[in-house]
C-alpha positions in Angstrom: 0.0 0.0 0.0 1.0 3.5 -0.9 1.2 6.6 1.0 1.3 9.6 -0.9 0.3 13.2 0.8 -1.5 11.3 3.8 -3.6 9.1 1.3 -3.3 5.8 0.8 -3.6 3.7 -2.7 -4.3 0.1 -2.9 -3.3 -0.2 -5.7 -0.7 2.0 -8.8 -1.7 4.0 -11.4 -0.7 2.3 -14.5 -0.3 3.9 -18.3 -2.5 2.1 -20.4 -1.3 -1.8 -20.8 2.5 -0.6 -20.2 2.5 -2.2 -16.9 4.5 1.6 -15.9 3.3 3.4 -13.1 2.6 7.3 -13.4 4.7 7.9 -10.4 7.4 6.0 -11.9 7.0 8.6 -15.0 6.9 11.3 -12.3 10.0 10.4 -10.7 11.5 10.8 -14.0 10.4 13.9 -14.8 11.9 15.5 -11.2 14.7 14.3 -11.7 15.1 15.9 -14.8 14.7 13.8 -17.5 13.4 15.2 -20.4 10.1 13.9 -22.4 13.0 12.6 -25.3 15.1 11.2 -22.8 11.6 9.6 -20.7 11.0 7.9 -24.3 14.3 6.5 -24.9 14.5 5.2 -21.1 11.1 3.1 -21.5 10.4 2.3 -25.0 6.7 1.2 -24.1 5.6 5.2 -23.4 4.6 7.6 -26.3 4.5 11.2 -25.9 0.9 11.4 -25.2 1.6 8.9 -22.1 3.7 11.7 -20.6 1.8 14.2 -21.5 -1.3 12.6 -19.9 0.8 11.5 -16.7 1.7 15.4 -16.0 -2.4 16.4 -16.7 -3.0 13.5 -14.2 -0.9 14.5 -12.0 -2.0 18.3 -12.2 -6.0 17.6 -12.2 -5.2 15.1 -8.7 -3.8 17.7 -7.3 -6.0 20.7 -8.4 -9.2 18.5 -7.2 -7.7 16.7 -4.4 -5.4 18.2 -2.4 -6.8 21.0 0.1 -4.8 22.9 2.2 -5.0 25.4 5.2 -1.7 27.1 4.2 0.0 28.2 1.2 1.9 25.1 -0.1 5.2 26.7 -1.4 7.7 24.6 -3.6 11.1 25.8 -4.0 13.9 24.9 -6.1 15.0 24.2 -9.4 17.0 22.0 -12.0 19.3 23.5 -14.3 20.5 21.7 -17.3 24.0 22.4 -19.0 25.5 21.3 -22.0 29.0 20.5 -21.4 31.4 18.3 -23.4 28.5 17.8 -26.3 26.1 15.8 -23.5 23.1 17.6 -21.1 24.1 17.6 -17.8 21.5 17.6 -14.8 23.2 20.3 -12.8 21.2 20.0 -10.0 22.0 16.7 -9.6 25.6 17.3 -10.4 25.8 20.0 -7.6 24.8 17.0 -5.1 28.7 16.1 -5.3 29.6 19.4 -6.7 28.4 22.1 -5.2 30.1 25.1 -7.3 29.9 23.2 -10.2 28.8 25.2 -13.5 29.3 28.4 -11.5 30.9 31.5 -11.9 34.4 31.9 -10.9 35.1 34.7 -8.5 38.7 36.6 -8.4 39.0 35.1 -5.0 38.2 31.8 -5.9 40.5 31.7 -8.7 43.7 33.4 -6.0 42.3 30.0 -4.1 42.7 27.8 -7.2 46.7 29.5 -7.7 47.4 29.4 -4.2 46.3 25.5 -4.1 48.0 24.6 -7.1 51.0 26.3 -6.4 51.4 24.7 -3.0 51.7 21.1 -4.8 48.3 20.1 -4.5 46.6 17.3 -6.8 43.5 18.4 -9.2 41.2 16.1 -7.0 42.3 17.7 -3.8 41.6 20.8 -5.4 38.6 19.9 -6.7 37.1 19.1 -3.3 38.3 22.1 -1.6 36.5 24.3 -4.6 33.6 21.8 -4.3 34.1 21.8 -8.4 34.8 19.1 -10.4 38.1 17.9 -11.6 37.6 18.5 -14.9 36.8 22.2 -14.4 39.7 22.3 -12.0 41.6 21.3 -15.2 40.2 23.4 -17.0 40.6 26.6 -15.3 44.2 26.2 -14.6 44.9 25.9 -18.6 42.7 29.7 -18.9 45.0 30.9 -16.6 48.4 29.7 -18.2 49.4 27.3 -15.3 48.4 23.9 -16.9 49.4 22.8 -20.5 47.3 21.1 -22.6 49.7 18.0 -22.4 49.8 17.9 -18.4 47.2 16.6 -16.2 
């Protein structure tokens, strides 16, 4: 049995004769995914299955759900192309948390300083909370990495 906002289901919701579960499609979606990539993760959904699990998803809650407060939802996903693929930067920032951010003066005296006291990219990396590639990366921009070295 499933407990979703204080109500229990007996049973799923299931997508036609998929045998997947709207809150499966739903997880998808939160985390990110977009329709295309939803389609090419589950080959049995169409577009209109999606489209009809959001509307479900919107009417349940519009006809539903009643509230003595405000419900406020915060947050947001950002998506970033990097290296020719889209990137979930949300989820990236889980392990990354500067990642895809703009690089202050001070944090790039903190990158010299680092890198000049002997320190490895990955040690780097964490202490910037960046990733090693953009360690990499930012080094080369600022003429203390060749392209050959890493």
């Amino acid at each position: 049995m499933n407990l979703v906002w204080g109500i229990q289901m007996e049973h799923s919701i299931l997508i036609r004769d998929t045998e997947v579960k709207v809150t499966d499609v739903l997880d998808m979606i939160s985390r990110g995914l977009s329709y295309y990539q939803i389609l090419l993760t589950d080959t049995r959904l169409t577009l209109t299955d999606i489209m009809v699990t959001a509307k479900l998803a919107k009417e349940l809650i519009e006809n539903f759900v009643e509230t003595e407060h405000i419900i406020v939802v915060e947050g947001s996903i950002q998506i970033a192309a990097s290296g020719g693929r889209i990137q979930n930067v949300s989820k990236m920032r889980e392990d990354h948390p500067r990642a895809f951010m703009k690089w202050s003066e001070t944090e790039e005296r903190q990158l010299t300083d680092l890198f000049h006291s002997g320190k490895s990219l990955n040690e780097i990396a964490k202490v910037l909370e960046r990733k090693r590639g953009a360690i990499k990366l930012r080094l080369k921009k600022l003429g203390l990495l060749r392209d050959d070295e890493s």
